[in-house]
MARLUM-797027 format. One record per residue: x, y, z of N, C-alpha, C, CB in turn; residue number from 1; residue in three letters; chain. Coordinates in steps of 0.001 Angstrom, whole numbers, plus 500000, padded with zeros to 6 digits. Glycine has a CB too. Layout:
<rs>
R_X_Y_Z_X_Y_Z_X_Y_Z_X_Y_Z_NUM_ALA_A
...
</rs>
This chain:
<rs>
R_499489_498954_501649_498212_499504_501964_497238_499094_500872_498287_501029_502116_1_UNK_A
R_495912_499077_500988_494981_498061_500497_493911_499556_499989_494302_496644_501937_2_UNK_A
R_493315_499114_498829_492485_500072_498629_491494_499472_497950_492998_501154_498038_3_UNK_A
R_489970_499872_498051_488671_499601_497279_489260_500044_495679_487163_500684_497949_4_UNK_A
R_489463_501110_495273_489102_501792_493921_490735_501692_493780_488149_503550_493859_5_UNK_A
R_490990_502200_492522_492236_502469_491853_492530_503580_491589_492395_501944_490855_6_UNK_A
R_491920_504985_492230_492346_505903_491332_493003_506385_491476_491902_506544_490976_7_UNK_A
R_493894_507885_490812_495417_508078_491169_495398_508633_492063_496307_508685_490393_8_UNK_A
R_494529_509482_492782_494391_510003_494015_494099_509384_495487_493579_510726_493781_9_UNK_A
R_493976_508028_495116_493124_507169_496274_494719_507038_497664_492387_504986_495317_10_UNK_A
R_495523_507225_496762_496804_507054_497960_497367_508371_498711_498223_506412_497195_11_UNK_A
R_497645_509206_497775_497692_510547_497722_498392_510890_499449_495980_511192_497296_12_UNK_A
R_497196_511221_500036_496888_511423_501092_497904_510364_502488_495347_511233_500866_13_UNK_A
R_497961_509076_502216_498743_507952_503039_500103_508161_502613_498273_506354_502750_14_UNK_A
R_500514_508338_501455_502041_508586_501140_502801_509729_501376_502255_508458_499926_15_UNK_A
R_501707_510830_501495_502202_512143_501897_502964_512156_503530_500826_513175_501822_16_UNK_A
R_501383_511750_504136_501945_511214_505480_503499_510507_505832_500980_510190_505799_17_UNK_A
R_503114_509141_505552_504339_508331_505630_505173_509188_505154_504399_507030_504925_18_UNK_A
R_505271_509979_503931_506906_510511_503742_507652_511539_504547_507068_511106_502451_19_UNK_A
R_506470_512515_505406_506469_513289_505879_507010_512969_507367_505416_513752_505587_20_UNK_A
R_505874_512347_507995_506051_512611_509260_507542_510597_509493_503825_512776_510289_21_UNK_A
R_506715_509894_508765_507805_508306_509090_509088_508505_508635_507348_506765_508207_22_UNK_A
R_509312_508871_507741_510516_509408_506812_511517_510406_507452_509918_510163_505551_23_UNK_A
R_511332_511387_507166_511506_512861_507113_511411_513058_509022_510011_513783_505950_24_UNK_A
R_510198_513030_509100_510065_513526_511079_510858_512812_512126_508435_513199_511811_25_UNK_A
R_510288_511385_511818_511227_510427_512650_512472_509822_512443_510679_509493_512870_26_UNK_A
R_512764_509685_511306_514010_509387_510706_513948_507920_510463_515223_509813_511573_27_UNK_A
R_512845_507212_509942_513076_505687_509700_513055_505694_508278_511954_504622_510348_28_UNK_A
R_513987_504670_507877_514651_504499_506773_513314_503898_505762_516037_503477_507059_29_UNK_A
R_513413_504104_504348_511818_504048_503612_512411_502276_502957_511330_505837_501882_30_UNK_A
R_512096_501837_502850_512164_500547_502410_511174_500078_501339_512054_499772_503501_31_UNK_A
R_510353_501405_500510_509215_501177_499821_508060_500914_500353_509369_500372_499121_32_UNK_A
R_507420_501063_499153_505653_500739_499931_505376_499673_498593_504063_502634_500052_33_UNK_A
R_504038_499347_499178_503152_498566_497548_502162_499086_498158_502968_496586_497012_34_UNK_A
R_501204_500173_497064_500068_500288_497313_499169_499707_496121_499905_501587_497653_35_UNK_A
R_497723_498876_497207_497242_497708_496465_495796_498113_496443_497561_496205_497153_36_UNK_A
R_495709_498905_494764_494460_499582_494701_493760_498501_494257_494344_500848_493843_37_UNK_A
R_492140_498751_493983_491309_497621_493220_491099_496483_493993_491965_497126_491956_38_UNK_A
R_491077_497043_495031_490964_495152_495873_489477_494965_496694_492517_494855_497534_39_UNK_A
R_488238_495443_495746_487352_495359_495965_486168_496352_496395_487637_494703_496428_40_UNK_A
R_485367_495938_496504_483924_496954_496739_483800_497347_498469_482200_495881_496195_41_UNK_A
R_483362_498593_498381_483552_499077_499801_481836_498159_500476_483638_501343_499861_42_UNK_A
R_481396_497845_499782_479875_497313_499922_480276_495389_500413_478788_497584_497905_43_UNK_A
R_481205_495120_499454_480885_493676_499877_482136_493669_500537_480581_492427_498706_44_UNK_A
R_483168_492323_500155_483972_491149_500618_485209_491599_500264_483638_489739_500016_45_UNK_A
R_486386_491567_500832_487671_492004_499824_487743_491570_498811_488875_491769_500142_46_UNK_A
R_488601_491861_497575_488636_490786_496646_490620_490767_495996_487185_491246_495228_47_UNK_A
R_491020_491442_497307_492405_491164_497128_493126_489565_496318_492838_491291_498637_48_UNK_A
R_492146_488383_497330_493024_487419_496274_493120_487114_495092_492994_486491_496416_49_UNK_A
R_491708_488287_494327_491800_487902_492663_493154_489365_492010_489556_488170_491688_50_UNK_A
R_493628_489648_492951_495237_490369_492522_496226_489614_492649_495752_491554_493335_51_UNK_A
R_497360_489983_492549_498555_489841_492360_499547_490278_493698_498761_490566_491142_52_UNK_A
R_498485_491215_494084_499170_491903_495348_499796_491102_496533_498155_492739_495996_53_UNK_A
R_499089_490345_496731_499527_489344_497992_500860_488593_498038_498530_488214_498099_54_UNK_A
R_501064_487861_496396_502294_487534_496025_503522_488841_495774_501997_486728_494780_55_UNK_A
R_503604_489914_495556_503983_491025_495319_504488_491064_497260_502664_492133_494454_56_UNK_A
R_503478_491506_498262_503494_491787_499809_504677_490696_500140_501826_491474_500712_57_UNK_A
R_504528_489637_499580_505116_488400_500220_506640_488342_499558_504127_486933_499863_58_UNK_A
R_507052_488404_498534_508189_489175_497786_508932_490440_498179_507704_489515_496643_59_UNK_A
R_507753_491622_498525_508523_492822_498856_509172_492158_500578_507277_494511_498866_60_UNK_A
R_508316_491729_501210_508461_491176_502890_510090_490616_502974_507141_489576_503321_61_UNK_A
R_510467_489552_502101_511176_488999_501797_512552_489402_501578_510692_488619_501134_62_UNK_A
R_512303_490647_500751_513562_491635_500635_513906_493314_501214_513643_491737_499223_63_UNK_A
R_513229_493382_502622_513380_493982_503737_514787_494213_503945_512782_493302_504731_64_UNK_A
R_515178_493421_504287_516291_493363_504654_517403_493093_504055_516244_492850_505322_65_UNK_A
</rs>
């Protein structure tokens, strides 16, 4: 999951969920997350590719299974 700002609260809210109801409610197995704060201004353009994250997505993808 992709986020404008970094702050420690900015996920909060999406992980609760997922653990709750994807996890826990339905019974699918957690395989981790990457949450990818700082990836730009809610005003302009993403700016995910000046992170790390994408290579990180493409790594975690990889070891799914």
């Amino acid at each position: 999951m992709t986020s404008a700002d970094n702050f420690f609260w900015t996920f909060e809210q999406a992980v609760s969920y997922y653990q709750f109801a994807l996890v826990n409610y339905i019974g699918f197995h957690d395989k981790g997350m990457l949450l990818a704060g700082g990836c730009g201004d809610t005003n302009g353009r993403p700016q995910i590719e000046k992170t790390d994250y994408l290579k990180q997505a493409y790594e975690f993808g990889k070891r799914i299974y």
